[in-house]
N, C-alpha and C positions, 0 to 999 in steps of 0.2 A: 373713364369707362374701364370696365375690365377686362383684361387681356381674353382671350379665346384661347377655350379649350386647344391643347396639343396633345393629340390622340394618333397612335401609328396609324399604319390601314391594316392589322391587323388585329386592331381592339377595335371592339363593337361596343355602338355607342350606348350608354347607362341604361337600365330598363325606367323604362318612365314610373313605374310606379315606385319606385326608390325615392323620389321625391324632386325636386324641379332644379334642370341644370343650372349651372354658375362652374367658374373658373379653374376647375382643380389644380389648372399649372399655372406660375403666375411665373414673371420674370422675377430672378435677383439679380443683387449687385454684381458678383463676380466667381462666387463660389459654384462649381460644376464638380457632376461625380457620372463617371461613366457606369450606367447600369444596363449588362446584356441579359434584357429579360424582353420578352415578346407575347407572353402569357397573360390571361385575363388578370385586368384590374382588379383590385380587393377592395371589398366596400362593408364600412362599418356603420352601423346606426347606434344612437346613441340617445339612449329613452331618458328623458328629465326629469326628474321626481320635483312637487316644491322643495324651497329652499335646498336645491342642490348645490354642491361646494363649486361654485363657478374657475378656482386652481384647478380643482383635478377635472374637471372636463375639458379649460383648454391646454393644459400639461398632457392629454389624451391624444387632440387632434393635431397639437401644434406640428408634433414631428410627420405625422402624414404631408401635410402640407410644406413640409420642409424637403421631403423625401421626392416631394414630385419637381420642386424647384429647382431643387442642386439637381438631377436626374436630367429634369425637363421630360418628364414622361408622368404619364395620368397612372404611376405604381397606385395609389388609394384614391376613393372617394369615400364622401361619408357625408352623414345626415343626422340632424336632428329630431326628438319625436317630442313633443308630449301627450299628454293623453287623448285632449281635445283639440290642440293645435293651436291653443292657447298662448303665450307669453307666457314664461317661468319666473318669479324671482325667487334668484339666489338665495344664499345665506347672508349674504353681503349685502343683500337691496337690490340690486340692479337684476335686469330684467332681460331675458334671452327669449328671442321669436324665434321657434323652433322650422325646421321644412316643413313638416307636415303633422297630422295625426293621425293613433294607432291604426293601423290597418294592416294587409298582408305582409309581410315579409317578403321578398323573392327567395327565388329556393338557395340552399345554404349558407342562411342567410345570419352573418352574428351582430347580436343587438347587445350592445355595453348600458346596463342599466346603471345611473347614475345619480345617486345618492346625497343627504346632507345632513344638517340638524335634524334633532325631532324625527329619526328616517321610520321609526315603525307610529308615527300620525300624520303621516305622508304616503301613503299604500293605499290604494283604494280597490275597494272589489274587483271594480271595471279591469286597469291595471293587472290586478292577477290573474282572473278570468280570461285576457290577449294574451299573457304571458303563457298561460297552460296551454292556451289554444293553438299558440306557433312554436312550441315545442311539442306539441304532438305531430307537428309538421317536417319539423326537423330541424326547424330553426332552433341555431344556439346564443345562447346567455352569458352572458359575466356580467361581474357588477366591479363597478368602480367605489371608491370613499366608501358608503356604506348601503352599496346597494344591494348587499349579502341578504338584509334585512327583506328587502321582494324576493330574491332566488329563494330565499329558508322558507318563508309564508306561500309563493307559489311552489312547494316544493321540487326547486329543480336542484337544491343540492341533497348529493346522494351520497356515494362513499368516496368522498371527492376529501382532494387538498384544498384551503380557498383559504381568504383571508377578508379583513376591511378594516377601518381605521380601528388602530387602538385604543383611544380612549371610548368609541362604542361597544367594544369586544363585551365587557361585563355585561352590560343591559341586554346586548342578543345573545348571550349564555344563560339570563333569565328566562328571556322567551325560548329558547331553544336549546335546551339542555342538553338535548341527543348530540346537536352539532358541536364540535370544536374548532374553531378560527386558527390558523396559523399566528403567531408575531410577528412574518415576511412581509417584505416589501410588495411584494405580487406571488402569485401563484398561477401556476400552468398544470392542470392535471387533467387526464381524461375526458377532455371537450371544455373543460371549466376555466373560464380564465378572469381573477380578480384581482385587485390592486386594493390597498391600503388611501390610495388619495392623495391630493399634495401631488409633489413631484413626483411621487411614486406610481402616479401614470406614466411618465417617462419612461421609466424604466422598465414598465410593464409593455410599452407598444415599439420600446429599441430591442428587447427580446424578441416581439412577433419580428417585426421588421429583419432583426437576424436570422432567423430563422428560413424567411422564403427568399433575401435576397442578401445575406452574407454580413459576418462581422467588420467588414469598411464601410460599406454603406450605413450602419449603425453608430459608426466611431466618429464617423462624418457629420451626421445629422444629430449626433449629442453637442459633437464641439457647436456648431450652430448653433444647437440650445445654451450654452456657455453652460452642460452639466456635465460633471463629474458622473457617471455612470457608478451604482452601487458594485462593491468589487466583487461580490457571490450576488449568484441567484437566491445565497438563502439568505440574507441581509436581513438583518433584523429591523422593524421601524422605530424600533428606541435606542439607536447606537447612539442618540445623542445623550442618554439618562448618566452616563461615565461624566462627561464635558459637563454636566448639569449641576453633580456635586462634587465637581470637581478631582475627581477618583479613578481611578481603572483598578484598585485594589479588588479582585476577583473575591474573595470574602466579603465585603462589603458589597459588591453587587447581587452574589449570590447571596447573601440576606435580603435582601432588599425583594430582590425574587421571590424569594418560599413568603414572606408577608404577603406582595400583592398577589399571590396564586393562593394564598388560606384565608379568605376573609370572613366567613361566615362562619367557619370552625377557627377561631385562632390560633397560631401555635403558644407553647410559653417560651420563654427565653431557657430552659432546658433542653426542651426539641428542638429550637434553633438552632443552640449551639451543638448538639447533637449531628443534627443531619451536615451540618457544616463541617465538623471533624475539629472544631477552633475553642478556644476556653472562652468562657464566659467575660471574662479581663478583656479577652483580644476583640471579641464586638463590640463591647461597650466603649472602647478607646476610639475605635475606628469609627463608630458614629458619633459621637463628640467631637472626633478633629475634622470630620469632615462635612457631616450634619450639621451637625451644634446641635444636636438632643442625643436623648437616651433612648435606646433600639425601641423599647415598648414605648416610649411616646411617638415616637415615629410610625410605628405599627398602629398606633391608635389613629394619628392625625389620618393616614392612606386609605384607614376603617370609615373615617367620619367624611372623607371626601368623596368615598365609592358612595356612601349612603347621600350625599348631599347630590350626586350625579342622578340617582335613583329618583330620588324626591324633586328631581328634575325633569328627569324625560319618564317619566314613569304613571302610573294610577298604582303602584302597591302600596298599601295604607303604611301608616306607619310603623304597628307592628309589623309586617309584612318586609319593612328596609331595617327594624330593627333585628331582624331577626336572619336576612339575607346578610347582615354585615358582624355578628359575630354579638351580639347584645345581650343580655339575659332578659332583659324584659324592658318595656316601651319607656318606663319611667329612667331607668339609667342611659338608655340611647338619648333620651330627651336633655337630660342634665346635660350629657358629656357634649350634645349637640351644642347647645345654649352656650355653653361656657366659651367653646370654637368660634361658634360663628354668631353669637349675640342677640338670637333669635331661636323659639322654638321651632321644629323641624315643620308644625302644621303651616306656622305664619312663614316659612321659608317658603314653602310649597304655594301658599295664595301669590307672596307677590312672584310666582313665576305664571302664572296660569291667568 
């Protein structure tokens, strides 16, 4: 059985329409943190999109629930939505029975919408339509992994900082040209608060957690998590691309940079070396010892994998990725595609669909 709520007598107990009680403090082994807080409970909801990334939602809730155990005090509560009340599966397969479905909010109320694969063929009218409805109530929004892609479509982001996974960034810059995504791990700005996914809901909910009850309480329930806390708020989510080709050579990375940021205009290895300040000798050496190719073949390869992402999650025709990714025209994207990947870019796209 599960332990019973431990609630002071001056917290009042959940509003029922939040969704149906269970345990929010549970016993642990030995670990305790004295927290002198007497103030209302914090309660997050946590909208499910299909195939949401089942890491970044329980990397979300886990440290709540960590927070109330070392504590022994009901500090968060939280809930699950989806739309219908339905069962979600993940990206993974596995399958999460949500508390409830979409209904009111309570008043200031924030709903972490939560994202995965495939995130703008996962949005449904309904969905943005509750989404508009309870922020004109006053309820607030974040998205987690890529749930940027409902906040941009229900237009709740505005002249805001935000972010969501990296490897989505380019497709929601197709759809959403006006908006720009941070690189960060999370983002906190003027009511908006998003995460990249992965772990990096951790780090996103030991910020809130700092924030209303102190940087020990946070250092505390990381170690629990056995994570390493990012060391800036502005942490990049690709500090691992250095470890990756095995580099920290700042020219080489900033190459690597000005490529994946010009894809659809390419630069030449002129302008490269140009905006770098570096000779032409000095990038070609440093992508050979450290690559193993030469800078425009690697420019090329990064070109044909943004367009293979495209021709993934996407409906724009072929011209349409030949042309978002830097091509002169469908027949040379075709070639240079076939040659990569050993198939033309149409029969790539059937066997994904």
């Amino acid at each position: 059985m599960p332990d019973p709520i431990t609630r002071p007598m001056s917290q009042p107990a959940p509003d029922p329409a939040s969704g149906p009680e269970r345990a929010f403090v549970q016993k642990g082994a030995s670990a305790h943190f004295d927290v002198a807080f007497d103030g209302q409970t914090e309660t997050f909801h946590f909208l499910l999109l299909p195939k949401t990334t089942m890491l970044a939602v329980a990397a979300a809730i886990e440290p709540l629930r960590i927070a109330n155990q070392i504590s022994e005090q009901p500090l968060y509560n939280w809930y699950t939505l989806s739309e219908t009340g339905a069962p979600i599966t993940c990206s993974n397969g596995m399958r999460i029975t949500p508390d409830k479905a979409l209904d009111s909010l309570p008043k200031d109320a924030l709903c972490f919408v939560c994202g995965g694969v495939e995130p703008e063929r996962n949005i449904s009218k309904q969905v943005l339509a509750w989404m508009r409805r309870e922020a004109r109530f006053g309820r607030r929004f974040g998205g987690i992994c890529t749930g940027a892609f409902a906040l941009a479509a229900a237009g709740l982001i505005k002249n805001q900082y935000f972010t969501l996974h990296w490897e989505n960034q380019p497709r929601f810059q197709e759809d959403h040209p006006e908006l720009t995504p941070t690189d960060r791990l999370f983002e906190i700005d003027n009511g908006l608060i998003t995460c990249g996914g992965g772990n990096a809901s951790i780090d996103m909910m030991l910020a809130l957690m700092e924030r209303r009850h102190g940087a020990r309480l946070a250092a505390v329930v990381a170690d629990m998590c056995l994570h390493g806390r990012a060391t800036s708020a502005k942490s990049s989510q690709t500090t691992a691309a250095a470890a990756a080709i095995g580099s920290r050579n700042p020219h080489l990375l900033a190459a690597l940079e000005l490529m994946r940021g010009e894809v659809e205009t390419p630069l030449s290895m002129s302008e490269i070396c140009a905006q770098l300040g570096v000779s032409r000798r000095q990038i070609e050496r440093l992508f050979l010892r450290h690559i193993g190719q030469p800078p425009m073949q690697c420019y090329l390869e990064l070109r044909l994998a943004r367009a293979r992402s495209y021709l993934k999650e996407t409906n724009m025709t072929v011209a349409d990725v030949a042309a978002a990714t830097g091509f002169s025209s469908s027949n040379h994207f075709t070639k240079r595609f076939k040659e990569r990947y050993g198939r033309t870019p149409r029969s790539y796209r059937v066997s994904w669909n």
